[in-house]
C-alpha positions as a Python dict, from the first residue, in 0.01 Angstrom:
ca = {
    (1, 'X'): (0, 0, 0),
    (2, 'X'): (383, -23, -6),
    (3, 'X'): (385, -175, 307),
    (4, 'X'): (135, -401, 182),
    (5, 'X'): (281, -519, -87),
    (6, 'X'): (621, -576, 99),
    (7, 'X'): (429, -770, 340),
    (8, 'X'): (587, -597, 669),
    (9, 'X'): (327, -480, 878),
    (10, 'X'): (-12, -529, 932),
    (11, 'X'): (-158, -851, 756),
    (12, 'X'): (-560, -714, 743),
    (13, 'X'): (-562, -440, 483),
    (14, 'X'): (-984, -320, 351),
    (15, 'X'): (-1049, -394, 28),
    (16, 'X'): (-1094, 0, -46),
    (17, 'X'): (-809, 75, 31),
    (18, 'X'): (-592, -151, -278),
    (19, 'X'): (-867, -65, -533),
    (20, 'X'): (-939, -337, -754),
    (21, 'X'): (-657, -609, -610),
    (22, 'X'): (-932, -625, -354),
    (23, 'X'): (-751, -843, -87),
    (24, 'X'): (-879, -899, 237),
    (25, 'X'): (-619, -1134, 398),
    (26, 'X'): (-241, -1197, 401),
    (27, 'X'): (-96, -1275, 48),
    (28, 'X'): (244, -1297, -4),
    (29, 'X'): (301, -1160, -329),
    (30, 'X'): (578, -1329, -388),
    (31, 'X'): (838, -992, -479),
    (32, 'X'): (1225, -1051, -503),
    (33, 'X'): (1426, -977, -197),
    (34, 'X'): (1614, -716, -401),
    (35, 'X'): (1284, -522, -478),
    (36, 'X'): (1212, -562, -134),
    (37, 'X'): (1522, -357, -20),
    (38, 'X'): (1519, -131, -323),
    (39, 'X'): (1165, -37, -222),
    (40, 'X'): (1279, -8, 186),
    (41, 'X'): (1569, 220, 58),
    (42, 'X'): (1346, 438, -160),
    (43, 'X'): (1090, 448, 151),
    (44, 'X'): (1406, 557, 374),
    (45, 'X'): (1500, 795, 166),
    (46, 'X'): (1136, 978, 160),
    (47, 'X'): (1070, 961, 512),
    (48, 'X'): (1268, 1213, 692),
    (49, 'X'): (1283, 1338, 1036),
    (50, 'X'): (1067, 1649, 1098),
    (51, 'X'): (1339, 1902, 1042),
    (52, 'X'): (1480, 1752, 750),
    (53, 'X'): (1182, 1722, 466),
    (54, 'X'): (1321, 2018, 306),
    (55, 'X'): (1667, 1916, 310),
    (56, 'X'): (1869, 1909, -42),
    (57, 'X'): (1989, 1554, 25),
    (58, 'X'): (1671, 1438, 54),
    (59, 'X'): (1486, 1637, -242),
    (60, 'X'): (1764, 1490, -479),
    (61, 'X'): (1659, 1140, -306),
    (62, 'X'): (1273, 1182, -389),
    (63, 'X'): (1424, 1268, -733),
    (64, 'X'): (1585, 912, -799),
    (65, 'X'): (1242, 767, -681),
    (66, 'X'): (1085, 930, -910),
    (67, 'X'): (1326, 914, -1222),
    (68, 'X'): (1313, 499, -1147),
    (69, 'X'): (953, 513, -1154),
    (70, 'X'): (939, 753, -1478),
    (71, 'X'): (1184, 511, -1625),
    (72, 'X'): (1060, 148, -1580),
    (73, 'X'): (671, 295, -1760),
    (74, 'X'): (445, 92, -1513),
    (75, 'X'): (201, 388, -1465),
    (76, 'X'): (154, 427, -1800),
    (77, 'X'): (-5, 107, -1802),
    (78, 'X'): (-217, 200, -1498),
    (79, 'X'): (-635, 183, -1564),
    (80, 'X'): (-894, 274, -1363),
    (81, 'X'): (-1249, 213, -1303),
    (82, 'X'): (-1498, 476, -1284),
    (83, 'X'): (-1808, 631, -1150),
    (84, 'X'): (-2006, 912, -1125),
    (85, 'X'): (-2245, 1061, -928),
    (86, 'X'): (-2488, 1359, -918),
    (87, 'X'): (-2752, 1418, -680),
    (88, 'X'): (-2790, 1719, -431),
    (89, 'X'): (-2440, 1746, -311),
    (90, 'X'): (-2341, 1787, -679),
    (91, 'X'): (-2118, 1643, -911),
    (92, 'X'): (-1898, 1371, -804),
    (93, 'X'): (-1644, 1126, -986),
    (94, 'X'): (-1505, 799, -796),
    (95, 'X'): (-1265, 603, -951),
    (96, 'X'): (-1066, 326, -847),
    (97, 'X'): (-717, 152, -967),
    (98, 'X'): (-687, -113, -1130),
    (99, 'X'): (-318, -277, -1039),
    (100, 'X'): (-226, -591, -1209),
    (101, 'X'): (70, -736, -998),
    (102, 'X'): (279, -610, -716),
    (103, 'X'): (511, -394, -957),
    (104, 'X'): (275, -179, -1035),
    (105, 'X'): (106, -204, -668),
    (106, 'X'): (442, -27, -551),
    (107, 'X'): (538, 195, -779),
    (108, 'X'): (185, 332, -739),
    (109, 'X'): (197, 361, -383),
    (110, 'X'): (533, 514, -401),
    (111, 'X'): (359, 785, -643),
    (112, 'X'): (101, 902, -369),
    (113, 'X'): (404, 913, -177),
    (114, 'X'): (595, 1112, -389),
    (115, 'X'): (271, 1342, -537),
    (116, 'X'): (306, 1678, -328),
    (117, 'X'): (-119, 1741, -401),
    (118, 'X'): (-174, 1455, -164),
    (119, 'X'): (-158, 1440, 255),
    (120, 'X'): (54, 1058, 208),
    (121, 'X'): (395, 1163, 182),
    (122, 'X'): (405, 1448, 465),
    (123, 'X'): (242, 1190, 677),
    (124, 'X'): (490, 914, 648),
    (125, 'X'): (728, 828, 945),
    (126, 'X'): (899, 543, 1051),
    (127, 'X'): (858, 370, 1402),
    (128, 'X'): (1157, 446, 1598),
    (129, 'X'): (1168, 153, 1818),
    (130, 'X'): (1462, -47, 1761),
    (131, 'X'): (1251, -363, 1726),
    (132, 'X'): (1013, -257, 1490),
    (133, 'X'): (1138, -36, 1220),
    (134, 'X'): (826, 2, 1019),
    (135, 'X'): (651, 278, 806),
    (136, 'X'): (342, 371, 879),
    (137, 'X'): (122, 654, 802),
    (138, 'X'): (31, 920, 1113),
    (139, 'X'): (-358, 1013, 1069),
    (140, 'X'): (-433, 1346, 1294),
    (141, 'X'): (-601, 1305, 1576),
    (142, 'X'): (-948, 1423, 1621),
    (143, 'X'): (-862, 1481, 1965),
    (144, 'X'): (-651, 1768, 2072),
    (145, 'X'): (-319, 1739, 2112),
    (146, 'X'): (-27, 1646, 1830),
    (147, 'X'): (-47, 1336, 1602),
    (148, 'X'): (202, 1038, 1595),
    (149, 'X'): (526, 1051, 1477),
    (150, 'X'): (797, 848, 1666),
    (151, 'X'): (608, 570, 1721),
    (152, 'X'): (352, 334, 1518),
    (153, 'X'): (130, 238, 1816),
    (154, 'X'): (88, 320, 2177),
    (155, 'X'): (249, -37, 2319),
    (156, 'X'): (574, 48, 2114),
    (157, 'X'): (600, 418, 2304),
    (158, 'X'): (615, 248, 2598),
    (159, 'X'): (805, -36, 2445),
    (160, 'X'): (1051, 225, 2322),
    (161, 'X'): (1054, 426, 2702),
    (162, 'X'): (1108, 145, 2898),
    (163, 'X'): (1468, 56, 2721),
    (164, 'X'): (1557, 410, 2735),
    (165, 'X'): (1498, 370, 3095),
    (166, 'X'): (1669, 86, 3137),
    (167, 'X'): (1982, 220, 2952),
    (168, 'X'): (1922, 524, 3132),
    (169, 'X'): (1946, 297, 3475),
    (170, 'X'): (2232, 125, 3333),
    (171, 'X'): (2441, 436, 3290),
    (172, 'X'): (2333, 583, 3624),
    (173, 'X'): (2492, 266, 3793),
    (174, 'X'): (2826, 267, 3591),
    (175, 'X'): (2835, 628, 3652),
    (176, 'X'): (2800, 580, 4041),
    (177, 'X'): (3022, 269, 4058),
    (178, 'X'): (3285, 540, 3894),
    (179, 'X'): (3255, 740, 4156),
    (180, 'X'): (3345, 489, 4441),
    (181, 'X'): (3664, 354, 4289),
}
């Protein structure tokens, strides 16, 4: 959703998935470049590299995200719609969000981020390929094997592997041509 509502990334987002904004094409929400890099930096400062989740530096990080959401009161004024359900799988309740602007849209998304009871925040990376730079969210596999975490998509893996080969090539040549003089 923050992603979204930055519009970097993916332009196609299901309706489900933003609750009651319900878009189901490419909107630019019109947010403030300076939001736009506040929200990057708070993003940066949640995603971490495996080893480092547990870091200090990075706790007291999460904490200013969530002190600067505490402060500015937009989930307060958060609402949601409800349903619920009861039939022979039991008792169910569904409810959905209802955000009013793109404020609200990220601070809320930042929240799932931040809320320890949900899989969001443990799951968020950034693509390491120098020319895309984007979060994304790694879903398990249902395969075997490990899930994503370097990389957003298969083409920038081998995006990524082919300039480290190249740079590898590069210093394998200046290396030799070292040798000769």
């Amino acid at each position: 959703m923050v992603q979204f509502a930055l519009c970097v990334g993916s332009p196609c987002v299901s309706p489900e998935y933003l609750g009651r904004l319900a878009l189901d094409k490419f909107v630019d929400l019109g947010i403030p470049e300076e939001v736009r890099e506040r929200t990057t930096q708070e993003l940066i400062w949640l995603v971490g590299d495996i080893d480092d989740r547990l870091n200090r530096k990075k706790i007291l990080d999460r904490e200013t995200v969530v002190l600067r959401i505490k402060k500015e009161k937009r989930l307060e004024e958060l609402t949601a719609v409800g349903v619920t359900v009861f039939d022979r799988n039991g008792l169910q309740f569904e409810w959905e969000p209802s955000i009013k602007g793109w404020p609200t849209l990220l601070d809320f998304g930042l929240a799932l981020l931040i809320d320890p009871n949900r899989p969001f925040g443990d799951r968020l990376y950034r693509c390491q390929w120098s020319e895309c730079l984007r979060f994304f969210l790694s879903i398990p596999s249902k395969k075997q094997g490990s899930f994503r975490w370097r990389y957003c998509c298969e083409e920038h893996y081998k995006d990524a592997d082919r300039e480290k080969v190249a740079e590898r090539v590069k210093r394998y040549r200046v290396n030799q041509a070292r040798k000769k003089k």
